[in-house]
N, C-alpha and C positions, 0 to 999 in steps of 0.2 A: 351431659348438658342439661340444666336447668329450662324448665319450660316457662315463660311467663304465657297467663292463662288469662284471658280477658273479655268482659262480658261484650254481647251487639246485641242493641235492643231495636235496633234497626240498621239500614244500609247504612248511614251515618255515620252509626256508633262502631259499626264492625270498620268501615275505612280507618276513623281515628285511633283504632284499636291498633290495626295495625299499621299505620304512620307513625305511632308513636313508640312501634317496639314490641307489640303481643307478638310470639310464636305463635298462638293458638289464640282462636277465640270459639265460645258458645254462646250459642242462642237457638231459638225455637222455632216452629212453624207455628200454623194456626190452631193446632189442636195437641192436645197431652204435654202440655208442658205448666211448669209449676209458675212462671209469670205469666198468667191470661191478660194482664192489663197491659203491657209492653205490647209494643207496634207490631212486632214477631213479621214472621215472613209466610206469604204463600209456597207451597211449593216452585212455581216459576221464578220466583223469586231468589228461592235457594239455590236452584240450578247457576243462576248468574253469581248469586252470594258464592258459590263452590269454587267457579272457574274466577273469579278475582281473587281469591283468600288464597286459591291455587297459584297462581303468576304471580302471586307476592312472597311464595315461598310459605307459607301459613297455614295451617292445618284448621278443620272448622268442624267442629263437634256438637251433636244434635239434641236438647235434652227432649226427653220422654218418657220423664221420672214422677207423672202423678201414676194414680191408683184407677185405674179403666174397672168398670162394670162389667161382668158377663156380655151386656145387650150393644157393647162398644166393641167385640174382640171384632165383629167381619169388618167395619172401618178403619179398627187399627190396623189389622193385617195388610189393606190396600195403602195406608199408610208409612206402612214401615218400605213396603215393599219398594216407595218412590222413591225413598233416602236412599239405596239402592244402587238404582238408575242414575243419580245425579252426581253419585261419588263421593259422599260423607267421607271425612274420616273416621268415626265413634259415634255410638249413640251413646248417650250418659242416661241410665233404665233404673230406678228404684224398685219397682213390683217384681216377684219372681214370674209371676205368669206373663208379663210383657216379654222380663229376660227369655223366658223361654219359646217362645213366639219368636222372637225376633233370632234365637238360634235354629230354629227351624226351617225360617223363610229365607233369611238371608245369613248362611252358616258363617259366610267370609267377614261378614260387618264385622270388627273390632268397638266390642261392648267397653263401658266403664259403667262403675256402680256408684248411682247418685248417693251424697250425704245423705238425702233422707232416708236410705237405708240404715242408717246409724250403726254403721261397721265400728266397732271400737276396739275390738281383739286380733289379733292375728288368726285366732282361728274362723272366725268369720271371715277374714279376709282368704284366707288361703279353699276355701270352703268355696267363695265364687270366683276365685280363680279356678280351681278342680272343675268347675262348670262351665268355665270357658270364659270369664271375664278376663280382660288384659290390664285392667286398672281400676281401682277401688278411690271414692273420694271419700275420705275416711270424716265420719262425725267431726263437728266442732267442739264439742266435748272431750276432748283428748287435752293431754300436757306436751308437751316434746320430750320430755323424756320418755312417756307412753307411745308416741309413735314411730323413737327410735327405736322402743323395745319390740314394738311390732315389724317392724322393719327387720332387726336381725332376727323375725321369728317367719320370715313370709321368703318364697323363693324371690332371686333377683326378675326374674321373668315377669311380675307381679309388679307394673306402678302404684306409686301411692299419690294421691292431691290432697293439698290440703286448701283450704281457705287464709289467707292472711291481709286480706284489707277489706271493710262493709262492714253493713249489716247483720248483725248476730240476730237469732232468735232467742225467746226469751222461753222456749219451749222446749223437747228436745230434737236436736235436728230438724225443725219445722212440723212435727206433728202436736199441734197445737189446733184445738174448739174452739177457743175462742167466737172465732171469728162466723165461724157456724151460728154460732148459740146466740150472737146480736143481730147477727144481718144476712143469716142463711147463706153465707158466700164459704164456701168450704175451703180450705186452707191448703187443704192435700189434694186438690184439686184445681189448684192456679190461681185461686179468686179470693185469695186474704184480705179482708180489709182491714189489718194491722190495728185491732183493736187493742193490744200490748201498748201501743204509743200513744191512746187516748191519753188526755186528763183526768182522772178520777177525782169526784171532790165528794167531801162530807162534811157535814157542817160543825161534828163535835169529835173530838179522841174518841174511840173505841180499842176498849181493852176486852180479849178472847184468849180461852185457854181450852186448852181438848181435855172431854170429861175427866180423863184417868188420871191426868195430870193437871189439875186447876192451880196450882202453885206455879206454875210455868207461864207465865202471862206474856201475851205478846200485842203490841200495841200498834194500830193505824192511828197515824195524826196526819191532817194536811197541813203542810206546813205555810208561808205566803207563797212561796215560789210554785206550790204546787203536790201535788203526790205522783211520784214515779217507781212504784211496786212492783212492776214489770218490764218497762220500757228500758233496753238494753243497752251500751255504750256502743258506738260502735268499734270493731278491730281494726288496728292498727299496726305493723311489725314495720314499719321502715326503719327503726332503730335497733333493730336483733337481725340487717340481714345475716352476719358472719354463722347466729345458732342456726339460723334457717338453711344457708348453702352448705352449713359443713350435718346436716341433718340425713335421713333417710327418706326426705320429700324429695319426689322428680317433679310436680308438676305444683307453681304457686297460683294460687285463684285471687281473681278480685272480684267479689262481687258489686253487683249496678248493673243487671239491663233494662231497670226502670229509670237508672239514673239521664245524665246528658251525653251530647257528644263530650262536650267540657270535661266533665266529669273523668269520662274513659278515656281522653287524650291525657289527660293531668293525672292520673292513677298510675296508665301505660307507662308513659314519660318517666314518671317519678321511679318506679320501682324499676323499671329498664337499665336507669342512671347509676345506681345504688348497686344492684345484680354486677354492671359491666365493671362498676371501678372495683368490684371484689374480684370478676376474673382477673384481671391486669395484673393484680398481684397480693393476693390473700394474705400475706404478710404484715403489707404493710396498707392495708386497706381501713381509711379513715374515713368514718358518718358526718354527713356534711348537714347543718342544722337546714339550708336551705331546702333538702327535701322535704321535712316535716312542713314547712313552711307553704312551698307549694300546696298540701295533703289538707292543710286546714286553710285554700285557697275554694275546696270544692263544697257542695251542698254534703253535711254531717251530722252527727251526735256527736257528744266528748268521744274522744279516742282512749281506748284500752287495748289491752294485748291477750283479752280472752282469756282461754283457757291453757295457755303458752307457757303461765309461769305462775298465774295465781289459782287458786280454788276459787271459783265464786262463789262456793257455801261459807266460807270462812270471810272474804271478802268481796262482797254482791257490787258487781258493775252497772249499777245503774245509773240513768242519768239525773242530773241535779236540776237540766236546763228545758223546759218546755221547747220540742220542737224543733228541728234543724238549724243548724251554724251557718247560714246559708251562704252560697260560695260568691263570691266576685263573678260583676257581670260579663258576661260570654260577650264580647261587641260584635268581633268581626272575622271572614277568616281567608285568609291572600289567597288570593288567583293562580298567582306567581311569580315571578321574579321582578327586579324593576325593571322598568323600561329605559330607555335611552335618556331619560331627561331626568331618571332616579326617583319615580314613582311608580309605588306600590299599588293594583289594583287588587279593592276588597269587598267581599260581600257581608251585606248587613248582617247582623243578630240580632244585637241590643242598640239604641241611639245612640252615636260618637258623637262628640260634640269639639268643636275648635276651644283647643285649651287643658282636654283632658288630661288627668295622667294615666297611662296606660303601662303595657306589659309586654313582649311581643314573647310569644311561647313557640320556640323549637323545639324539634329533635333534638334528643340528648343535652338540653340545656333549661337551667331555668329561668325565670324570668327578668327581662330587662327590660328597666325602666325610658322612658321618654317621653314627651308634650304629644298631644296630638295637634299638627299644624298642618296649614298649607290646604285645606281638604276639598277637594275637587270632583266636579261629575265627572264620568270618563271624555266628555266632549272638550272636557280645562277650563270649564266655566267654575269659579270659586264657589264653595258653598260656609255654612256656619257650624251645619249640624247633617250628619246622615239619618235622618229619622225613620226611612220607611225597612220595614224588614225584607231584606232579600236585595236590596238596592245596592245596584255596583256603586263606587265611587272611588277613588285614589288617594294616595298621600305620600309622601315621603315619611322613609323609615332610615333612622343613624346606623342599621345593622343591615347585613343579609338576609333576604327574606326566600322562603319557599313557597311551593302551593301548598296550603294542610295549614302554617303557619297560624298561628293564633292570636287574637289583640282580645287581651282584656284590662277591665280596671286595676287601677295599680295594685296593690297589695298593701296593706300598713303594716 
């Protein structure tokens, strides 16, 4: 069985993750983990996060894949030791001294080895498996046909993850200065400030060539749109499930736990849809353009397919468009079901307004359209607009609604 693998960048995000379909989801605590700006959780927090991710059938995986200092091992150690007590399933570890620490203290954890380890061979992979890893998240630098070949080179006992929807880096596997060298926020460290996606301007062409070879000219120009020399497309595979399920990947990643709940509901959903109608029956299993559709519903860059199928030495994924595709607004999300008189109560997000057109986003479904009318305090006094965030109020809906259930702006 295929795992879908899904980011919580908060309680939020993990519920919608799996409302919508994650087997698994990862996220981090307060300390050693590579997103320091996401909400993350305290340890108390993850205890609760464990036992609901547990009654949901779902499995919840710890990252703890930056690079610890000497003068950090005695708080890691009291750290690892709580994931422990609480009942993780895996820690996802990049440093070998953490790896080995955390085999020491807690021999039973079931490890996985962060991408930013940058495994790209089978023998690096088998290498920390022989150490006691159970699953390798293999670099985003790989082709699929590289990680088939790794695949028949690695014991079955030995998962493989890959990445296939987010954010690429434009480094390799996130070991990227950058972000050091402008704003002293260390990158391998949790605290990227994604200096890759600045705008870079200059005000005239420059032509450069490296000494030995001054006939090799290579030229920066801004163009009006802008310069994007770094700034990466983001991945997308909803259109190759069939090479991905019949591949030697057990477990699919999406990255976002910086993203929204939106975001990881409409990811979840999407790839959930896709994954189930290929089990049903592989044969005769048809891509349905609605999923794409949904997928450029959320906050993006242009969509590529990485390193799946192209070189990006030969053809570089970069983007053309300054700055996110950003996704339709999040409005509202049901209580739960209707009530006797056929309204829906919802809480706010974004302002609804009497008249909109909206979207309502299930399980297993995508979205459908309808007016928003009728809209009500919970007391049934009418209103115009739900403007304040957080604020209950009602409405009739032309479909079945659940609790989790999603109302957003239409889609064009």
């Amino acid at each position: 069985m295929k795992e879908l693998l899904c980011p919580a960048g908060n309680f939020e995000k993990m519920k919608a993750a799996i409302l919508y379909g994650a087997n698994a989801v990862y996220l981090a605590s307060d300390m050693f983990g590579m997103r320091a700006q996401a909400d993350n959780f305290t340890l108390d927090e993850l205890d609760e996060a464990v036992n609901y991710a547990h009654s949901q059938g779902v499995k919840l995986y710890i990252t703890v894949n930056t690079m610890p200092h000497t003068n950090e091992y005695e708080r890691l150690k009291k750290y690892l030791l709580g994931f422990d007590e609480i009942g993780v399933d895996a820690l996802i570890i990049s440093d070998i001294g953490v790896f080995t620490l955390a085999r020491e203290i807690i021999p039973n954890m079931e490890i996985h080895i962060s991408t930013q380890a940058s495994v790209v061979s089978a023998a690096a992979a088998c290498a920390w498996h022989k150490l006691g890893a159970k699953r390798v998240v293999l670099a985003r630098e790989l082709s699929l046909g590289e990680i088939n070949e790794i695949r028949e080179n690695t014991p079955k006992t030995l998962e493989l993850e890959c990445f296939i929807h987010g954010s690429m880096c434009i480094s390799y596997s996130g070991r990227c200065l950058l972000s050091n060298y402008y704003t002293g926020r260390d990158a391998n460290r949790g605290a990227c400030a994604q200096p890759c996606r600045w705008n870079y301007k200059n005000a005239t062409p420059i032509d450069f060539a490296e000494e030995k070879r001054i006939n090799d000219t290579l030229s920066l120009e801004e163009y009006k749109e802008g310069s994007f020399v770094m700034s990466s497309k983001d991945m997308c595979m909803i259109e190759h499930i069939p090479e991905l399920m019949e591949s030697g990947i057990d477990s699919f990643k999406i990255e976002g736990r910086m993203k929204s709940a939106y975001y990881t509901a409409i990811c979840a959903n999407t790839y959930r849809m896709a994954i189930d109608e290929y089990l049903k029956a592989p044969s005769e299993y048809k891509y349905n353009e609605m999923w794409l559709r949904e997928l450029e519903s959320v906050s993006h860059r242009e969509y590529a397919t990485g390193f799946y199928f192209d070189d990006p030495m030969q053809n570089p994924q970069v983007v053309t468009q300054n700055g996110y595709l950003r996704e339709k607004a999040y409005l509202c999300v049901a209580q739960g079901e209707k009530d006797s008189a056929g309204y829906v109560t919802f809480m706010q997000k974004n302002k609804v307004i009497e008249g909109d057109n909206v979207e309502l986003i299930t399980p297993g479904k995508c979205g459908r359209g309808f007016v928003a009318t009728d809209l009500r305090l919970p007391d049934g006094e009418k209103i115009e607009s739900a403007p304040h965030p957080y604020m209950l109020f009602k409405m009739k809906v032309p479909f079945d609604v659940h609790a989790g259930d999603i109302l957003r702006s239409a889609v064009r």
